[in-house]
Structures are given as structure tokens and as C-alpha cells.
VEXKE-170969 format. One record per residue (C-alpha): chain; x, y, z. Coordinates in Angstrom, 3 decimals, always signed. Each point is the difference from the previous one (the first is absolute). Example, Ala and Ser with C-alpha at 12.3 -4.5 7.8 and 13.67 -1.06 7.14 Angstrom:
2
("A" (+12.300 -4.500 +7.800)) ("A" (+1.370 +3.440 -0.660)) 
***
This chain:
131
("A" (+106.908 +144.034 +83.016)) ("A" (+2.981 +1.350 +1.687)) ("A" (+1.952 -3.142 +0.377)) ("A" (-0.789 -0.799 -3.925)) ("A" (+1.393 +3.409 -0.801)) ("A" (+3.176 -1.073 +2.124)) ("A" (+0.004 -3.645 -1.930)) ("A" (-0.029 +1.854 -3.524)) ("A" (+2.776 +2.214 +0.947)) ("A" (+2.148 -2.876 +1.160)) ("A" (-0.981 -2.157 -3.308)) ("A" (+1.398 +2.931 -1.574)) ("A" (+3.198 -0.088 +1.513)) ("A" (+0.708 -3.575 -0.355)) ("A" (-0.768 +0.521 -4.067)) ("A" (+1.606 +2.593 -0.256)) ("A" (+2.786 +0.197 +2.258)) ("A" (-0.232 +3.293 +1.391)) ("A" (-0.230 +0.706 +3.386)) ("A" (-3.224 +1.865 +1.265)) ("A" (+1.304 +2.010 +3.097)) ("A" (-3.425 +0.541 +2.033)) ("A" (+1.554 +2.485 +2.473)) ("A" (+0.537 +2.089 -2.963)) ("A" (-3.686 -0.653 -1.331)) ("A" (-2.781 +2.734 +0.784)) ("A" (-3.479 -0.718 +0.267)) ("A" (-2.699 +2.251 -0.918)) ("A" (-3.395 -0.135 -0.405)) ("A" (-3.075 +2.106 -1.795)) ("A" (-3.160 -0.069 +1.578)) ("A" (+0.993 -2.216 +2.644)) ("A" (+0.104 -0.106 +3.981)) ("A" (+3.381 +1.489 +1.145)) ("A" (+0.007 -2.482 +2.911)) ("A" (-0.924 -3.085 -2.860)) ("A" (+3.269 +1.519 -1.681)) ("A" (+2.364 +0.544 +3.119)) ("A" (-0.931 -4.090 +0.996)) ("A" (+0.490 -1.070 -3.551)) ("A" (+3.805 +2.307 -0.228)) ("A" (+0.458 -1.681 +3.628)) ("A" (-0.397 -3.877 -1.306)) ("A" (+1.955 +1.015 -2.998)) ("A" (+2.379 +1.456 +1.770)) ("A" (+0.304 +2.806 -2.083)) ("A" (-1.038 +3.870 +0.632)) ("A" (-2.970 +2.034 -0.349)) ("A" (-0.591 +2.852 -2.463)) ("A" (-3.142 +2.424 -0.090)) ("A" (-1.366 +1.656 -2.879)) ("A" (+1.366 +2.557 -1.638)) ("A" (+3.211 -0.983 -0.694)) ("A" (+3.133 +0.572 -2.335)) ("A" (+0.928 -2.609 -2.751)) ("A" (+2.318 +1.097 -2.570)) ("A" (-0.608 +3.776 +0.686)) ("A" (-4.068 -0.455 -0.181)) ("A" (-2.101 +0.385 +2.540)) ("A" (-2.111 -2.962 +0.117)) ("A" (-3.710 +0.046 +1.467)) ("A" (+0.230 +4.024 -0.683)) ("A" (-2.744 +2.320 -1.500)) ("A" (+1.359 +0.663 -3.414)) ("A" (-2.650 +2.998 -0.208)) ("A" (+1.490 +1.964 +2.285)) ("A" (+2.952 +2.588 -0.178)) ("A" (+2.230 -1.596 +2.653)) ("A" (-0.191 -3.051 -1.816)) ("A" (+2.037 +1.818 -2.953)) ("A" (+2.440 +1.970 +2.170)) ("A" (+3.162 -2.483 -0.165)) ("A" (-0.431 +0.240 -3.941)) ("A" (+0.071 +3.829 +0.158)) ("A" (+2.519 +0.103 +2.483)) ("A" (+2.326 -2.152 -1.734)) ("A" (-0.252 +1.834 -3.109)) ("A" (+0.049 +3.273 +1.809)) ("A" (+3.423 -1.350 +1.682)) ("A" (+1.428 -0.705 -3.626)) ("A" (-0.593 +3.285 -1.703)) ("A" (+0.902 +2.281 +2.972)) ("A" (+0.449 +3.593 -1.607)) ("A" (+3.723 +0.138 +0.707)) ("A" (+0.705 -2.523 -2.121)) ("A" (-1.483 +2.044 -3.246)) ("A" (+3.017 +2.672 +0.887)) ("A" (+2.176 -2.960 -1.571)) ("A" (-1.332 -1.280 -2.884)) ("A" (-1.076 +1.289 -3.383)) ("A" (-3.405 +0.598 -1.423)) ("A" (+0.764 -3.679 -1.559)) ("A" (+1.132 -1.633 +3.110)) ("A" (-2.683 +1.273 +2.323)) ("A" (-2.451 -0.741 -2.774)) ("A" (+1.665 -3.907 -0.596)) ("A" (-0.486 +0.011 +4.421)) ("A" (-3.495 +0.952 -0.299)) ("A" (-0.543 -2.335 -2.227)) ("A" (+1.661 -3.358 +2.040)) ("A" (-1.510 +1.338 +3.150)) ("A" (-3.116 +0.667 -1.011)) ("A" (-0.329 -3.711 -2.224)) ("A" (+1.568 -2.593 +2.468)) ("A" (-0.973 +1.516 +3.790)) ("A" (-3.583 +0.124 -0.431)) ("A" (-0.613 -2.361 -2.547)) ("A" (+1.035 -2.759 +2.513)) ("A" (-2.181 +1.160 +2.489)) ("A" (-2.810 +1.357 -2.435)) ("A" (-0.379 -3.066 -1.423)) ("A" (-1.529 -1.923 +2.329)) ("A" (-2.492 +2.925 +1.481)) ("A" (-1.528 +2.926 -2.025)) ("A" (+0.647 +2.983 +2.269)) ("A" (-1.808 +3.517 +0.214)) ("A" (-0.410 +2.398 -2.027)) ("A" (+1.850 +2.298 +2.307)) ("A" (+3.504 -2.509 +0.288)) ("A" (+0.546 +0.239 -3.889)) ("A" (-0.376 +4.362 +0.416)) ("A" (+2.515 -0.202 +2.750)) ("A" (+2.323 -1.861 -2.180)) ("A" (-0.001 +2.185 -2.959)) ("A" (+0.233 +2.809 +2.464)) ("A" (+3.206 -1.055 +1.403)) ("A" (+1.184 -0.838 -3.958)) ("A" (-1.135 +3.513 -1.086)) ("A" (+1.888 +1.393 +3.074)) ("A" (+2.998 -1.690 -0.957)) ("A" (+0.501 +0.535 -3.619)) 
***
């Protein structure tokens, strides 16, 4: 199975053109033997990743139900309307922030997993706080 994988990935390359650089490659499994995955990375020779992990921000192989889950989404917003930046603006202007922080931060990561009831009070906490 392994070497197939390998053959596919090289069939790729040759239609395609590109380049597959296996040192960069990570290999990660769910629901299998970390050994299995550490022999297959080995004969690949590419590296080994364990579940959770990062891609694009998300945590992948997470529990969306819980709170930590949610934290980088509060966090980031939290970082974007910091109260000293309301000292600056207008009513409009903190109203028109709100409004892009509070559409585009979470809706990327809100999108894919439906969080707690308790992530979406924290978030219009920190918006009430800031207007």
C-alpha cells in the first residue's frame, strides 16, 4: 500500500511537472499505530506528525465542544479590539471595527466548527466592552 502511495505521487509529478519534495511531506495518521506511521514517514522519507495539529490556524483532530478549542478565535478578536484603541476612533469608526472584526475573524474559523454557547458571550463581551 505504501509503495503504491509513493508510485501515485511520482505519476503525479511526471504529469504534472511539479516537484513533490518528501522531506518536506508530513505523515499523519487517525486511528492508526504510531510505530505503523513512524515506519511508513521512515520509507517515505518524510516526517511524522501526531494528532492535534495546526493547518491554516485550525486545530485539526481537536474537540470542537470544548472552550479551549475556541480560545485562538477569542483571542484574536480580543487582540483586535483592545480598549485603547476605542480612545481613537469615533462612535462610527469603532462601530465600522466591530463590525470587520467581528464578520471576518470568526467567521473563518466558525465556519467549519459550531462552537459553545459560552465563545459567542465572550465575544460580544469584549465588543460591548469596546464600544
Amino acid at each position: 500500500m505504501l509503495m503504491s502511495l509513493k508510485t501515485i505521487l511520482r505519476c503525479y509529478e511526471m504529469a504534472s511537472g511539479l516537484k513533490i519534495n518528501f522531506f518536506k511531506l508530513k505523515l499523519t495518521g487517525i486511528n492508526a499505530k504510531r510505530h505503523s506511521l513512524e515506519v511508513y514517514a521512515k520509507s517515505l522519507h518524510c516526517s511524522f506528525m501526531c494528532v492535534p495539529f495546526k493547518y491554516l490556524g485550525l486545530e485539526v483532530g481537536g474537540n470542537p465542544r470544548k472552550k479551549q478549542f475556541c480560545e485562538p478565535v477569542v483571542n484574536k478578536v480580543s487582540a483586535r479590539l483592545s480598549a485603547w484603541k476605542s480612545r481613537f476612533l469615533s462612535l462610527a469608526g469603532s462601530l465600522c471595527l466591530v463590525k470587520v472584526v467581528l464578520s471576518f475573524i470568526p467567521l473563518f474559523y466558525l465556519s467549519f466548527f459550531k462552537a459553545p454557547e459560552s465563545v459567542y458571550n465572550r465575544i460580544i463581551c469584549i465588543q460591548r466592552r469596546f464600544l
